[in-house]
N, C-alpha and C positions, 0 to 999 in steps of 0.2 A: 361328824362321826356319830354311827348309831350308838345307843347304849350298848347294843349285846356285843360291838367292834370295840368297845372300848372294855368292857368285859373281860372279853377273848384274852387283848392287849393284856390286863392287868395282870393272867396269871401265863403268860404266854414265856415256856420255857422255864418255870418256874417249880429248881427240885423241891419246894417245901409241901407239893401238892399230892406229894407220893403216897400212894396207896397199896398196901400189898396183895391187893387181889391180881397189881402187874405181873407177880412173880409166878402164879399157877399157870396164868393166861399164854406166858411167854413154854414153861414147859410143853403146853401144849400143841404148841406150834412147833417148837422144839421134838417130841416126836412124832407129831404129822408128818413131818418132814423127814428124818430119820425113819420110820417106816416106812415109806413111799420111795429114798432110797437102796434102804435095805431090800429090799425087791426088784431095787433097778427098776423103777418106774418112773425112766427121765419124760419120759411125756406129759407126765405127770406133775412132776416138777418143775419140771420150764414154765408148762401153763398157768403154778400156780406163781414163779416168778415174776414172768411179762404180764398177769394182772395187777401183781403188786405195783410192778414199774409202770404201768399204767396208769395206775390210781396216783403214785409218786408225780407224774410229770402233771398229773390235773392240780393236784395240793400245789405245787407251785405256780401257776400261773392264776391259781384264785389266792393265791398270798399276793401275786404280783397285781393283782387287779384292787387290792386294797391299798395296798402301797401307793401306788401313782392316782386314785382317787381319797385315800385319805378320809372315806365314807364309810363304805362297809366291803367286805368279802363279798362275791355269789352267794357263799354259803360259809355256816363260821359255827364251832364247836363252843360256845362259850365258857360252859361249865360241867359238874361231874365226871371231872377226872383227873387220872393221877398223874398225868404229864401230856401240855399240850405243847406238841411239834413244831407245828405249823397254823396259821389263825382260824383254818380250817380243818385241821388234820390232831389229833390227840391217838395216843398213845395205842387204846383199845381198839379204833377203828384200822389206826394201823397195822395192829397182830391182826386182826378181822381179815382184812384185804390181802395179809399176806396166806393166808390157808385157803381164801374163797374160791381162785383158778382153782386148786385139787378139788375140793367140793364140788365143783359144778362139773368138771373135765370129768371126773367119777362117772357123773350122770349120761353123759354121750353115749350113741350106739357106736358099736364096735365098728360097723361099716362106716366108715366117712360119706359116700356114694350115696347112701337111702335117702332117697327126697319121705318130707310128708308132707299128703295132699300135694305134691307136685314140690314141695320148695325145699332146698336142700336141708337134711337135717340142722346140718348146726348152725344155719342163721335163724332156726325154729327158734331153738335151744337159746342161742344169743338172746333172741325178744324176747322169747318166757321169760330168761331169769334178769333181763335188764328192767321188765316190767315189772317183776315181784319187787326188785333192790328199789322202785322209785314209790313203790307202795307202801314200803320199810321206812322211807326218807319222809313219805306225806308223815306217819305216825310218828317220826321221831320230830317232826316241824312240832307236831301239834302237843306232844310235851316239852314242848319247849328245849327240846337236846341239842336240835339242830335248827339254826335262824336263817331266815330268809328276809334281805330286804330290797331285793330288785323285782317290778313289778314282771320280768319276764323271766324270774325264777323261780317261780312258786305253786302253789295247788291250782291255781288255776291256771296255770302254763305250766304245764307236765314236760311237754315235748322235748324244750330243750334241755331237759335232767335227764330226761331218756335217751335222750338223740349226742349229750357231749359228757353225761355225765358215766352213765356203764355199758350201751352198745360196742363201744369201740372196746372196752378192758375186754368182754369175752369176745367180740372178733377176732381181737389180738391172740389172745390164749388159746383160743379152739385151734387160731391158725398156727403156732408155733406147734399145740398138743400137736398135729396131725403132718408136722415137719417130717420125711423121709431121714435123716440122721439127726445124731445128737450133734454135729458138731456144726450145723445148720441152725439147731434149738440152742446150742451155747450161743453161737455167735447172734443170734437175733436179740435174747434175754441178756448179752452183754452190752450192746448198743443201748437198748431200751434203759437199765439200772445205770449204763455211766455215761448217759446224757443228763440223768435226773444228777446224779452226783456231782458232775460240773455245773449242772445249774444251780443246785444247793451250795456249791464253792463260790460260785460267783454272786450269785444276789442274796447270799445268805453271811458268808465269811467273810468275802471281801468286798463288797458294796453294804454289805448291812440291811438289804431293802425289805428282807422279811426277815 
C-alpha cells in the first residue's frame, strides 16, 4: 500500500476532521440550486445533477480499484479536509462537482446546432473544459492534494484523465442540458444518481469494500 493510500485510509470517513468552512460551502450550493430552480431552469439543473452523478459513479470504481488491489486508488484525496467520502472523493470536491454542470451548461450557446470551425459546439465546450479540469488536477498533483500513483495516470499520461476522468461528465450534462422535456432530463439524472446509490449500498453498506 502507498503512503498517501494509507493516509487517505487513516482519516477516511472520519467526523473528527470537520471543518467549518463545510458549512458556507454547502449554502452555496444550496442556492445555486435554489436559484436556478426558482427560474425553472431544469436544464440547468439536471446538467448540473448528471455531472454530479457522473463524477459519483467514477469515485466508486476508483474506490473499487483500491479495494481489490490493496495498493493505491487512480487517484486519492489524502488530506486537507473536513470529511473524506470516498479514498478518492472528500467532501469539498464533492459540493465542487455538484454546481460544476450549472457552471459550465451556463456557458453554452443558446443554439445547440452551431458547429465551430465545423465541430459541433458542445463537444467544443466538452474538450475546453474537460482540458482546463485536467490542468486543475496536474496543479493540484503538484501540491500534493491530489496523488497519483499509476504510471498511466499521471502528468505525463494526461490522456486517460481526460479521456475517463471529465469528457464523459460534460457529454453527459450537455446531453441531458439539451433533452427536449423535463421528464426525459428526470428520468435520465434518476438512473444516473440511483445507479451510484445502489452501488454505494452495495460495496459500501453491505460488502464494506469501500
Amino acid at each position: 500500500m502507498t503512503a498517501s493510500a494509507s493516509q487517505a485510509l487513516s482519516i477516511l470517513r472520519d467526523p473528527s476532521q470537520f471543518q467549518w468552512h463545510v458549512i458556507p460551502m454547502l449554502l452555496v450550493v444550496i442556492y445555486i440550486y435554489n436559484v436556478e430552480v426558482g427560474k425553472r431552469n431544469w436544464n440547468l439543473v439536471f446538467a448540473g445533477l448528471a455531472l454530479w452523478g457522473m463524477d459519483g459513479f467514477n469515485e466508486i470504481w476508483n474506490a473499487l480499484v483500491f479495494h481489490f488491489t490493496q495498493y493505491a486508488p487512480v487517484w486519492g484525496a489524502p488530506a486537507g479536509t473536513a470529511y473524506l467520502i470516498l479514498i478518492g472523493l472528500n467532501i469539498e470536491i464533492c459540493m465542487m462537482f455538484s454546481i460544476m454542470g450549472i457552471a459550465t451548461a451556463h456557458a453554452l450557446p443558446r443554439d445547440k446546432h452551431m458547429k465551430i470551425l465545423g465541430i459541433p459546439n458542445r463537444l467544443v465546450y466538452a474538450v475546453g473544459f474537460s482540458i482546463f479540469c485536467v490542468l486543475i488536477e496536474i496543479l493540484l498533483n503538484m501540491a500534493g492534494a491530489l496523488t497519483w500513483d499509476y504510471a498511466w495516470w499521471n502528468v505525463r499520461a494526461p490522456w486517460f484523465i481526460f479521456l475517463v476522468g471529465y469528457l464523459p461528465f460534460f457529454l453527459v450534462a450537455f446531453w441531458v442540458h439539451d433533452m427536449e422535456t423535463v421528464k426525459k432530463q428526470a428520468i435520465t439524472v434518476g438512473v444516473i444518481l440511483g445507479f451510484d446509490a445502489l452501488a454505494l449500498v452495495l460495496f459500501g453498506t453491505i460488502l464494506k469494500w469501500i
